[in-house]
Each structure stands twice: as C-alpha cells, then as structure tokens.
C-alpha positions in Angstrom: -28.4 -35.5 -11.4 -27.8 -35.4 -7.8 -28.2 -32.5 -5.8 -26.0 -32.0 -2.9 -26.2 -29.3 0.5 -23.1 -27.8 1.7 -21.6 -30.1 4.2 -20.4 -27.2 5.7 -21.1 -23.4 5.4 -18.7 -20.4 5.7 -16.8 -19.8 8.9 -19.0 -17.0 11.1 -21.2 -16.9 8.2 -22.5 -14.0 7.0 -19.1 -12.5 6.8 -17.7 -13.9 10.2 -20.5 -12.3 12.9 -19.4 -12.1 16.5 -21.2 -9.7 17.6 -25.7 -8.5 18.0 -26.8 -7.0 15.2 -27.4 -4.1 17.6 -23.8 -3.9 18.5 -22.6 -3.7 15.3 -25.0 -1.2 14.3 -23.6 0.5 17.6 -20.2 0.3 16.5 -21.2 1.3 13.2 -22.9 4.8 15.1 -19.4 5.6 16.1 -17.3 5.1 13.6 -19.5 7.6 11.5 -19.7 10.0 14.4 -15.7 9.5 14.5 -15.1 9.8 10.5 -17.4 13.4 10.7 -15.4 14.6 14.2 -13.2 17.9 13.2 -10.2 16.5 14.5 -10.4 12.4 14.9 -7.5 12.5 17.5 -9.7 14.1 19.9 -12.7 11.7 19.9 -10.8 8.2 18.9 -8.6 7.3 21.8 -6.8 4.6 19.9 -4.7 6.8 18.2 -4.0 9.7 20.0 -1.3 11.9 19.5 0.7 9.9 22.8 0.0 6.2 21.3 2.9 4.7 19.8 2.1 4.1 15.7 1.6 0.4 15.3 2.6 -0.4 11.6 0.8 -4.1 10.7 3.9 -6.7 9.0 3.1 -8.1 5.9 2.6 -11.2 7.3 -0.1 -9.8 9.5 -2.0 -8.3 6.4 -2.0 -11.5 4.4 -3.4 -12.8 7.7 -6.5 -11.4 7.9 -6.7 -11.2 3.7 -7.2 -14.9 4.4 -9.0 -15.4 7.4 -12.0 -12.9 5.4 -11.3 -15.6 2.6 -11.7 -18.4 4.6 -14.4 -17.1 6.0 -16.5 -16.9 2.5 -15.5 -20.5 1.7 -18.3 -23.0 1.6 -17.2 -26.7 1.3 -19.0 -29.8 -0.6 -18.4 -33.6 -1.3 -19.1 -36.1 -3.7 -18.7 -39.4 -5.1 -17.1 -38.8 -9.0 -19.3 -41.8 -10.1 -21.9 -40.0 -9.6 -22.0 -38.5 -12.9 -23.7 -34.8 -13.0 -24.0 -33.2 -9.8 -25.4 -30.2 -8.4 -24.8 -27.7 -5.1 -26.4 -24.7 -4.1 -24.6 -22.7 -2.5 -26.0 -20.1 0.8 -26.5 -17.0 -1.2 -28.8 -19.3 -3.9 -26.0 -20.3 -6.8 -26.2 -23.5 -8.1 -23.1 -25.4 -9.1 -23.0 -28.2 -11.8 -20.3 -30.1 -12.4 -19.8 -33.8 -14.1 -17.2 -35.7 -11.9 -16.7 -38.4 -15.3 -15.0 -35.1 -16.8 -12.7 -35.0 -13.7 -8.9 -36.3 -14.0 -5.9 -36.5 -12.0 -2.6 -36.3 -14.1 -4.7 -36.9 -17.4 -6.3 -40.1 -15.3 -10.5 -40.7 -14.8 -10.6 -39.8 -11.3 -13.1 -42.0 -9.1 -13.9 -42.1 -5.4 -14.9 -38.5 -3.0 -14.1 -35.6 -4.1 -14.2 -32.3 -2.2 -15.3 -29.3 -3.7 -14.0 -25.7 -2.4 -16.3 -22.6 -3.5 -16.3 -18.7 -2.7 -18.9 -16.7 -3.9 -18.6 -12.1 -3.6 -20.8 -10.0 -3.9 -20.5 -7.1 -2.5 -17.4 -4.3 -2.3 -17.3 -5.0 1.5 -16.2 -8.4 0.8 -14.2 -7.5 -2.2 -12.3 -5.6 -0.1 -11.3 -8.0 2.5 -10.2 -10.7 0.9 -8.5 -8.1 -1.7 -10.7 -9.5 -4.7 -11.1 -6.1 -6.4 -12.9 -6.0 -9.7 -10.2 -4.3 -12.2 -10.3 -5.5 -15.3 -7.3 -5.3 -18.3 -7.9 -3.3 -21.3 -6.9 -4.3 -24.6 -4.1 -1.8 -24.3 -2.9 -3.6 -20.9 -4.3 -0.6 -18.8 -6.8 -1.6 -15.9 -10.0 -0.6 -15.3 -13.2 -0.9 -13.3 -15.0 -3.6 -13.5 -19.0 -3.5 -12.3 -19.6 -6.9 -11.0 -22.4 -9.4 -11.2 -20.4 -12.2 -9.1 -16.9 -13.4 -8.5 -16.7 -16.8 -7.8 -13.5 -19.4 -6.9 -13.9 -23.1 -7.4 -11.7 -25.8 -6.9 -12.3 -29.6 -7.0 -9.4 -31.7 -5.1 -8.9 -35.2 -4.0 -6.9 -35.9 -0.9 -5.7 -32.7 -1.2 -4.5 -33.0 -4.7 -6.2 -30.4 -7.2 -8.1 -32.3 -10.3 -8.5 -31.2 -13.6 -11.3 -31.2 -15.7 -12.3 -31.7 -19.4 -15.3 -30.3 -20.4 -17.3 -26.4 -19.1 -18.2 -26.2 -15.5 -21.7 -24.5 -14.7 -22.5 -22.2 -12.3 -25.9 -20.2 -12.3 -26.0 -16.7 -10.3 -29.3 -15.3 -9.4 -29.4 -11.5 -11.2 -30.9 -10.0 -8.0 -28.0 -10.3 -6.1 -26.4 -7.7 -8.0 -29.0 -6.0 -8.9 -30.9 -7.5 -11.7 -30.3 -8.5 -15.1 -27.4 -6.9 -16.9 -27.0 -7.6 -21.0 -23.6 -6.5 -21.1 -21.8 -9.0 -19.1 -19.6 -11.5 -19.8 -16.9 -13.7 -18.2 -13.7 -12.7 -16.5 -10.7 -15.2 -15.8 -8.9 -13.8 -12.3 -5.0 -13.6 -13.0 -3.4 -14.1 -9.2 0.2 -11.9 -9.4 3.4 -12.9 -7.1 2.1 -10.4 -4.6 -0.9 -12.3 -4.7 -3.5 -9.5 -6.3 -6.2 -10.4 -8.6 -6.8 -8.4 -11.8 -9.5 -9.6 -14.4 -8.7 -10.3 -18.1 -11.8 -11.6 -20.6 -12.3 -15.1 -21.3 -13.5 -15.4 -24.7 -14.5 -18.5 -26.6 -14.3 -18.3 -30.1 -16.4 -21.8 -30.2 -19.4 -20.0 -28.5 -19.5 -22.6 -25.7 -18.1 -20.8 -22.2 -19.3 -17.2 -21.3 -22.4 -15.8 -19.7 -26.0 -16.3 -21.2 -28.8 -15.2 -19.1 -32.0 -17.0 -19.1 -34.7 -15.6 -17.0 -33.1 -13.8 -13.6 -30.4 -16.0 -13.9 -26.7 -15.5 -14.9 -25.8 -19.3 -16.7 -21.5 -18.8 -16.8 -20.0 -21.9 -18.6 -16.3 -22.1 -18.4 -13.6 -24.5 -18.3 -11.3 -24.5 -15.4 -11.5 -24.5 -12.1 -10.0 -20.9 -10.4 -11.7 -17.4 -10.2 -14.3 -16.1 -12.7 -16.1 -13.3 -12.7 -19.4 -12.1 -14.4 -18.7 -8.5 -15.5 -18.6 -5.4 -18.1 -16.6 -2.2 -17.8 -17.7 0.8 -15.8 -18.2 3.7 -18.3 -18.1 7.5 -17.8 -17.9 9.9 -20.8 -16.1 12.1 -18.5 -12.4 13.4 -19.6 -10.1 10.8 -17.4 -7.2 11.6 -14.9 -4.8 9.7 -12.5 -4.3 10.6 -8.8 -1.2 10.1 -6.4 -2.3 8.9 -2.8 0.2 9.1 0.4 -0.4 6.8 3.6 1.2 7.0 6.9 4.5 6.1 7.4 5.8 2.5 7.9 2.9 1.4 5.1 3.8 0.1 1.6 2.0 -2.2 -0.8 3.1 -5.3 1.0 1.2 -4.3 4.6 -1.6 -2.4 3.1 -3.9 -1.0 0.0 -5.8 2.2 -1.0 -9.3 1.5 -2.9 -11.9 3.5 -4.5 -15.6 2.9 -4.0 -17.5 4.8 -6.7 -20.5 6.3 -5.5 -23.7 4.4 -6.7 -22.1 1.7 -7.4 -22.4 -1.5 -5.2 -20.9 -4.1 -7.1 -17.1 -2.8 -8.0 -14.3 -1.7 -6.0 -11.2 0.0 -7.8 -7.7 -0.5 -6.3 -4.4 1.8 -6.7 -2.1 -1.5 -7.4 0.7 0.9 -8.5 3.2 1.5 -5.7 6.0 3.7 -5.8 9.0 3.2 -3.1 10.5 6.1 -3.8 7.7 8.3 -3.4 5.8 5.9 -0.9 2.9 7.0 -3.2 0.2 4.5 -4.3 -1.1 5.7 -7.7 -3.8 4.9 -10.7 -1.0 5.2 -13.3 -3.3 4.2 -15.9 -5.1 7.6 -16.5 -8.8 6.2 -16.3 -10.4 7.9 -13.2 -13.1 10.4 -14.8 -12.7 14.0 -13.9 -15.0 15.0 -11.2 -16.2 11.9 -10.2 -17.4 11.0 -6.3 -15.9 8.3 -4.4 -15.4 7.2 -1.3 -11.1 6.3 -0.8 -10.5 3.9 1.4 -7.0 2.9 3.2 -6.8 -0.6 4.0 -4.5 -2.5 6.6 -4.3 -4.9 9.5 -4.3 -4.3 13.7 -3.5 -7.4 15.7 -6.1 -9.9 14.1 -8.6 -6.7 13.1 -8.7 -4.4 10.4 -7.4 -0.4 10.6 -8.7 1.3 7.6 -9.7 4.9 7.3 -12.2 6.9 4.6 -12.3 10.2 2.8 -15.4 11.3 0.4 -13.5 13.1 -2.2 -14.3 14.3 -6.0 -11.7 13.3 -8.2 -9.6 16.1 -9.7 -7.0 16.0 -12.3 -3.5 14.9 -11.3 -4.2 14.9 -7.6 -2.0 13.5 -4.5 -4.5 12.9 -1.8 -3.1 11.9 1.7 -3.9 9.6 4.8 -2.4 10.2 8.4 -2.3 7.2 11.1 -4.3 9.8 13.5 -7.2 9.6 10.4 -7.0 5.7 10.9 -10.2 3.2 13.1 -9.7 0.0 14.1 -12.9 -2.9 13.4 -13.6 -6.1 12.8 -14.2 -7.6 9.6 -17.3 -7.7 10.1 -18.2 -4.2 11.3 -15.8 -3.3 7.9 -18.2 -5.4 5.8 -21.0 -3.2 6.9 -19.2 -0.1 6.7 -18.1 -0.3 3.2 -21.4 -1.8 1.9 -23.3 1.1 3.0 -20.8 3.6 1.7 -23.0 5.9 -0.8 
C-alpha cells in the first residue's frame, strides 16, 4: 500500500488565519467585552442606531458558506494502478481507498485521480460551512447529534466524479473529539435543495460498513463517496419543548441561520431549519429541546466577505419566542468566529 501527503493543505489553514494569534485573541477581548455591554449600540460603532441596516443577499451567505468550506478542503493525487492507497490527512486521519474498485460509468478507471477531503471537528467549523449535526429520528423528527467526525470525500477524474465498488476506509483518532465513545455509529449526510445537511443512519445489515473502534481509533467503513459522520444522539431525560426565534428584519432562511450550542458539549451544534414566512420566525418544530437546558443561541449571517452573527446565553423554557435585533449583531472574520464559538461554554 502506498502512502501519500496531501499535495496541498486547506486554504489559510487552520480555519483561514490572517491575522497574530495575539490579534485574534484581541479581537476576541472585545467582542466579549461587547456581547456583556448593557446596551451594545453604545460600545459597537458598526451598528449604531444612525448606520443604515445592511441585510446580506442570499448569494452573499452561500458565499462565505463556501469559502469556510473551501477553506477545510485538503486535496490528494494518485495513480488508480496503484492498487490500495493511503493519505493522512492534517488533523491525523488516515484515508484508504483501493483505486481497482474505482469506475467511471460502470468502467475500471486507470490513470490520476484526485482526491477531495473535508474533515470537522469542532461546532465553530460546523457552523461555517453550515454542517450542523442533526440527525433524523425514526419518526422523521431531527435531533442532536454529538459528533466524533464529519467527513466529505470525493474521488474525480478530470473533473468527472467516479464511483466505487467496494467500502472506503477512513480512520479518526478518538482524541479529537474527546476520546473513545461506544455508542457511535455512522451517519450518511442528506444535502436538501436549500443545500442543508441533516444526518440519517447508515446501517448495514451485512455487518460490513459502520464504525468499529480499535484502540483510540474510530475505523468507519462505508461505501460511497459524500458526507459521513461518526455519531450517537444527544440524550436528556428532561421533559422536551420547542421554541420560536425572531431575527432582524430583511433576514429569512435563505440569507441566514439561528443555531444552538449546548453547553458542555463541543462536538454538536443544533440548527432551527424550520422557517416560517409568515411569522419570519425560525423554529425547532420538532418538540425535542429539554426543558431547562443552557445553551448558547447563535444568529448566523454574512457582512461583505465576513461574518455578522450575534449570541445570547439562554435556558430553554417551554414554548418560548426568543428574539435578535440588528443593534445585538458583530461583525468578524471567520476565523475570529471559529474561535468564538469553540470557546462558547
């Protein structure tokens, strides 16, 4: 088996830095001196009560969606001939796959292949490339998924995509999301015409695909190339409600997102993917938020080729309608919003 580098790592890798690590952590000083301020008009001069709103298009949104995207994409080559080959990726994965099993309209493909992988771990990153981790219910409801490791892989040949026709490998160290976890298993991402990802449960009745862990290692077989995900379902005895959430004018689903951070938890991020028009209410319709739990709710959108976003710590309470203005809202990089939401409690 050959063993391959990446040819070429993700764009501003780790998650697009511009900037010193002091700066950001400068920036990052502010923004929670801003977020704690009495009455944010007064300290962030961006949005004063005098600045015009700026409401970010659609097209803007999907912009940065995919710039953050592109920028966790890691790229690799090979010659199919080769046979089994392996890649490790920068955060320590290891990717096998057998370019004999590869085709091209049901033909052996031969000759160089290139190889596209994304790897997220963290909510920060979920968040801005909009790869939550809600996961379908056997009823069709969604709910949290705790995550050890979404992943995307895709195998083309002069821009064609490939099939193939036998299990992929990919091997995720456990301490990346925070050590071994019995309960997982393996998601298949679903990508809807508003292009949001939802998780449903890839079982194989054969036994063959799925997650096995051997050692501090996540082993996921499965066999197509496209997202996957190494999960299990958050649980909270707690009796479960749904809440209503209002954002500022000019902002639907199409130009924005709310999501849920649950406190303690590092490796899931909830999303409201319910929007009503009528209303202008985003909503978890679904009834599964737990009755006095602590989150951090998070409004998500785009400024010029930067992020706006704001934050509230709130304790979920039944049937509530919680409610962002555009003078709660702070413009960042994606980087500095990486940061941010990874260090949320």
């Amino acid at each position: 088996m050959k063993n391959y580098s990446a040819l070429t790592t993700p764009l501003n890798h780790k998650y697009g830095l511009n900037k010193s690590i002091k700066t950001i952590l400068g920036s990052l000083f502010m923004t929670a001196l801003l977020m704690t301020s009495c009455d944010p008009k007064d300290d962030n001069e961006d949005i004063t009560s005098n600045s015009e709103i700026e409401v970010a298009t659609a097209q803007e949104y999907k912009n940065i969606k995919e710039l953050a995207l592109a920028n966790h994409t890691q790229n690799f080559n090979f010659n199919a001939e080769d046979g089994n080959v392996m890649f490790t990726t920068t955060n320590g994965s290891q990717i096998n796959i057998n370019g004999n099993c590869l085709t091209l309209n049901g033909n052996a493909v031969t000759g160089q292949v290139d190889l596209e992988y994304v790897e997220l771990f963290d909510k920060g990153s979920m968040l801005t490339t909009n790869k939550p981790t809600m996961g379908l219910l056997p009823n069709g409801d969604k709910s949290l998924l705790i995550s050890g490791g979404e992943f995307f892989i895709e195998a083309t040949q002069n821009g064609v995509l490939l099939d193939t026709n036998c299990s992929l490998h990919v091997t995720i160290p456990t301490s990346l999301t925070g050590g071994d976890d019995l309960d997982m298993t393996l998601w298949e991402g679903i990508i809807d015409e508003n292009e949001n990802l939802t998780w449903e449960e890839n079982i194989d009745p054969a036994g063959q695909n799925g997650v096995f862990i051997d050692g501090t290692l996540y082993n996921v077989f499965f066999a197509s190339f496209g997202w996957n995900n190494v999960d299990r379902f958050y649980s909270d005895p707690r009796p479960k409600t749904t809440i209503q959430v209002s954002v500022p004018e000019g902002y639907d689903n199409l130009n924005s997102n709310v999501y849920l951070s649950y406190d303690g938890e590092n490796t899931g991020l909830a999303n409201l993917d319910e929007y009503d028009p009528a209303t202008g209410l985003f909503t978890e319709h679904y009834g599964q938020l737990p009755i006095g739990l602590e989150c951090q709710m998070i409004f998500a959108t785009a400024h010029n080729d930067n992020w706006r976003y704001a934050i509230k710590s709130v304790t979920i309470t039944e049937n509530q309608i919680y409610t962002f203005e555009y003078s709660e809202t702070i413009v960042a990089t994606e980087a500095e919003l990486t940061l941010l939401i990874n260090g949320l409690p």
